[in-house]
N, C-alpha and C positions, 0 to 999 in steps of 0.2 A: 504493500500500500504506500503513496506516496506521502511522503511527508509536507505537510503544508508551510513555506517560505514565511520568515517571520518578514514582518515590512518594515523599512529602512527608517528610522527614526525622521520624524517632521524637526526642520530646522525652527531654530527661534523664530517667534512672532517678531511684528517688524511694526511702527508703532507711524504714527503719521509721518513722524518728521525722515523715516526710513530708518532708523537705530535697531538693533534687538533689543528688547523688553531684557532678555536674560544677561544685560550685559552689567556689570557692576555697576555704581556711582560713579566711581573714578573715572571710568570710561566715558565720559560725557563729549558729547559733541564740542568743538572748540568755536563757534558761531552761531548753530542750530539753537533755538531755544534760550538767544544770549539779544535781551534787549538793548539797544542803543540810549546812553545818555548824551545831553547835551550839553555844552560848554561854553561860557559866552566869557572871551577872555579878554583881557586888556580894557582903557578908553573907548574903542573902537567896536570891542564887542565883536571880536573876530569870534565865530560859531567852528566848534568841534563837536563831532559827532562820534562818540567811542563809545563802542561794546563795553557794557557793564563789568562783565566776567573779568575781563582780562586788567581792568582798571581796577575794579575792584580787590582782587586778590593780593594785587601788588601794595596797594598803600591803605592803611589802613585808616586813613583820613577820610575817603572817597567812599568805603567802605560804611565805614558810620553813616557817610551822607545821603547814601543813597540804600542802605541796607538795614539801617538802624531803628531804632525807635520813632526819634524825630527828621525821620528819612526825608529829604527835600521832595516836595510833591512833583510830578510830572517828568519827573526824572530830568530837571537841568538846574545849571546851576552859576551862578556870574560869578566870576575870578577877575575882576577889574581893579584888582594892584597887579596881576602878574606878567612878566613880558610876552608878548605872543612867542618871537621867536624861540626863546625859552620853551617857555612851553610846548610849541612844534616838534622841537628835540625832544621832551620829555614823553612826549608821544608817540614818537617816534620808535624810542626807545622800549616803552611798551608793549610794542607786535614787536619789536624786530630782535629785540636785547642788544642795539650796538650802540655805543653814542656816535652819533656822526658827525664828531669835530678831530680835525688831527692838526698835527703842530708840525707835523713833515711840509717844508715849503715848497712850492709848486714853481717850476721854472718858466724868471718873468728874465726880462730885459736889466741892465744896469740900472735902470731908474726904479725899480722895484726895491722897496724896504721892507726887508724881511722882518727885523726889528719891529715896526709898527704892525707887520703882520700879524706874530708870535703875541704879540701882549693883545692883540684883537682877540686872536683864539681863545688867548687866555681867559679873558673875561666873559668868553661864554662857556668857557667850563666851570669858572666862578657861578655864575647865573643860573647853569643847569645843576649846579651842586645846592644851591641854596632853596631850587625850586625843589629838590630830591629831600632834602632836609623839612622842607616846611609842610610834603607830603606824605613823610615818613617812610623813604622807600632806600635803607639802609643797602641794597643790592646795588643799585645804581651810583648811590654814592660811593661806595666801593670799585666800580668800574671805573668812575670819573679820577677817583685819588691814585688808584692801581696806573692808568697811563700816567696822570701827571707828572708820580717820582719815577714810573720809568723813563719819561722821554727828559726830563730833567737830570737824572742819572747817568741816562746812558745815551742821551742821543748825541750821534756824531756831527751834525750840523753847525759849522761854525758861530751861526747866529743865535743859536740856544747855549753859547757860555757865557752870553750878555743877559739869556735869558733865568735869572735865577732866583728871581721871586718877584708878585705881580708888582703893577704899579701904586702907589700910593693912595692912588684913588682908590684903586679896586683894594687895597688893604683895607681901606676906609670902609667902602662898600663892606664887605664880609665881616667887619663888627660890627656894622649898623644892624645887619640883617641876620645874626646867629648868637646862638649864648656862650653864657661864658664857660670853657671845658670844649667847646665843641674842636672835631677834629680840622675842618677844615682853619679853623686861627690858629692850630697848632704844627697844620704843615706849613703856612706862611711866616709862621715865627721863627721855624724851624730851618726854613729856606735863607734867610738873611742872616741866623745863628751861625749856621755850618758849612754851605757854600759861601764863594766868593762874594764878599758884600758889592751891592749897586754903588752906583753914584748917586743914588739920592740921600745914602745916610753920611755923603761926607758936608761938612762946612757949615753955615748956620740953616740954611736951606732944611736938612734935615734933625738939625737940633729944634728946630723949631716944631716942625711937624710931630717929632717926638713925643713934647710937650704938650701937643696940642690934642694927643693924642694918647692917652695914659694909661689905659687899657692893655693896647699892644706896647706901648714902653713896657710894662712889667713883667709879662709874658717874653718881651724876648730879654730884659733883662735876668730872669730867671734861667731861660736857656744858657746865653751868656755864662753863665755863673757854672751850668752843669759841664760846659766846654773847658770849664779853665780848672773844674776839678778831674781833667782828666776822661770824661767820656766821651768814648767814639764817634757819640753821635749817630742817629737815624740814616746818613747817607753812607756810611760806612760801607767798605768793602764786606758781601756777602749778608751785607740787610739789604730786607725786602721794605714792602709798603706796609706790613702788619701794623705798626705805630699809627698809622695814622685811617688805620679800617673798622668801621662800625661792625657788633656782635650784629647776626642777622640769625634769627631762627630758625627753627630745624626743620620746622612746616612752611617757611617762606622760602627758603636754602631750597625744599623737594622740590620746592611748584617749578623754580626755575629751572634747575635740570630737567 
């Protein structure tokens, strides 16, 4: 007598958005079923239009805002202190995980100044740091410091040995706009400590500024002090960027792997 053929097991159910039902949480589609908020940034009210998910996971600022208790209604939201193009990168940054600033200079003509280049760049990795800080997205900020001391370490570029900590302004900037302890006043303190000092801290030019500025005088005159008793310092042969990189957690650490 023949034996009757058992039948081939029915594959998972498939649910509208096209998923299997039988597929874990984690497995979650990375667009499907991920609403769009919106973003109205700057004076100008430049509009951004970003996936929930993917903003949200990362900063946990956005998160509260739009996931929280007192969740902004209709899912948008105005950011008119922050810079667009800032911003742009930092959204950028977001889908893509790269920052899209580099300090490698691009080959111009004689009349191209590198130097006013390099301190351009500069200040928007300042700007993107300060927007990653004020968003709480300690991965990003660590990407941005991670290049800094490397291309300030190691780049072979003749016009980054002029470049070795930002400008004045922008010193000025980044304690206008961070606390006090924070990493990024500690790589700039640390930058005019231990590399070749600028021309701005020589003559009354910089005594003045100093002064007028007392915050970062104490900070780097602490550094100072840790030089002269004999510490190698941050830029030292075979240190890394660790000194100057935020703790990031083990569940924000996974999502970005």
């Amino acid at each position: 007598m023949r034996r009757k053929r058992k039948s081939a097991p029915l594959p998972p159910a498939e649910d509208s958005q096209g998923s299997s039902t039988s597929d874990s949480p984690d497995k979650k589609l990375r667009f499907g079923n991920n609403p769009v908020v919106v973003l109205t940034v700057g004076p100008e009210k430049t509009r951004f239009d970003v996936h929930k998910r993917q903003l949200c996971e990362l900063s946990p600022f956005f998160d509260a805002a739009f996931n929280g208790t007192f969740r902004e209604k209709a899912g948008t939201m105005n950011l008119a202190e922050d810079d667009v193009h800032a911003f742009e990168r930092f959204i950028r940054w977001v889908y893509e995980r790269h920052v899209d600033i580099s300090l490698e200079c691009p080959l111009h003509g004689d009349k191209f100044d590198k130097f006013d280049f390099l301190m351009t760049r500069m200040r928007e990795f300042i700007d993107l740091w300060i927007l990653a800080d004020k968003y709480d997205v300690p991965i990003l900020k660590n990407d941005i410091m991670d290049m800094l001391f490397q291309t300030l370490k190691h780049g072979s570029d003749p016009a980054l040995h002029k470049l070795r900590s930002p400008r004045l302004s922008d010193i000025r900037h980044i304690y206008a706009n961070t606390a006090r302890g924070s990493k990024l006043r500690k790589f700039v303190t640390a930058c005019n400590a231990w590399l070749p000092l600028s021309q701005f801290f020589t003559g009354q030019q910089g005594s003045n500024w100093l002064r007028d500025s007392p915050e970062f005088g104490t900070d780097l005159a602490i550094e100072f002090v840790s030089r002269l008793q004999g510490d190698l310092g941050p830029f030292a042969e075979g240190k890394d960027a660790s000194a100057f990189l935020e703790p990031v957690e083990s569940d924000v650490e996974s999502r970005k792997r």
